[in-house]
N, C-alpha and C positions, 0 to 999 in steps of 0.2 A: 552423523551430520543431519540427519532428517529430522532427529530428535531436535534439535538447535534452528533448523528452519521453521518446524511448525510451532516452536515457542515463540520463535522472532514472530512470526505471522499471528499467533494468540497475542503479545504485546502490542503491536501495532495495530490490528483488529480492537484493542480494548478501546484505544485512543481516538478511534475513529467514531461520525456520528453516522446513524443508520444508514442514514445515504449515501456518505463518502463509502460506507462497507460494501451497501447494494452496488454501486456503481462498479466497484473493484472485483467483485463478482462477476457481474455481468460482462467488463471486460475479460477477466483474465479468467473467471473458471467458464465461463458462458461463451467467450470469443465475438461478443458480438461490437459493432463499430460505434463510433459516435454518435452517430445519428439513432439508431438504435436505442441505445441506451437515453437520448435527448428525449424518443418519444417515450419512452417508459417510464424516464420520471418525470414529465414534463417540466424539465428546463432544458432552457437553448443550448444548443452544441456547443457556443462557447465557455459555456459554465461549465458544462461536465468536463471538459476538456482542462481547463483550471482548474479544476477539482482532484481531477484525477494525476495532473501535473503538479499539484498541492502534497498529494499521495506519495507520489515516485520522490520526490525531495526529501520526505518525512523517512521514509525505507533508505534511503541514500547517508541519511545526515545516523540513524539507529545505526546500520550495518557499519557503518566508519568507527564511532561508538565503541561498537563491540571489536571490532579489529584492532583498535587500538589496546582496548581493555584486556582481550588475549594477549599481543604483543607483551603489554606490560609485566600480564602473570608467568608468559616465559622465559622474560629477564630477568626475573626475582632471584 
């Protein structure tokens, strides 16, 4: 399963632009807050926030994707 997660994460990282990447970092391997992350790259908290909730949709809409596309191959 690890194997399968850090592919999902290489696929979705591809897709991504620097920043939407930086920001994903900084939240989720970094832990640091909004604001946080607002001054570091400076834009406004509500960008990053849209941004990063741009992200969580894009990872939601892949992993359904692929649930489904297993699903399928073990009907076969």
């Amino acid at each position: 399963m690890i194997g399968k997660n850090a592919a999902l994460v290489r696929e979705l990282a591809s897709g991504l632009d620097r920043t939407d990447r930086l920001m994903v970092a900084l939240r989720y391997t970094e832990e640091l807050d909004i604001q946080e992350i607002a001054s570091l790259t400076d834009l406004d908290p509500s960008e990053v926030e849209f941004r990063l909730d741009s992200v969580r949709i894009k990872v939601a809409r892949v992993h359904a994707a692929q649930v489904v596309a297993e699903g399928a191959r073990r009907s076969a």
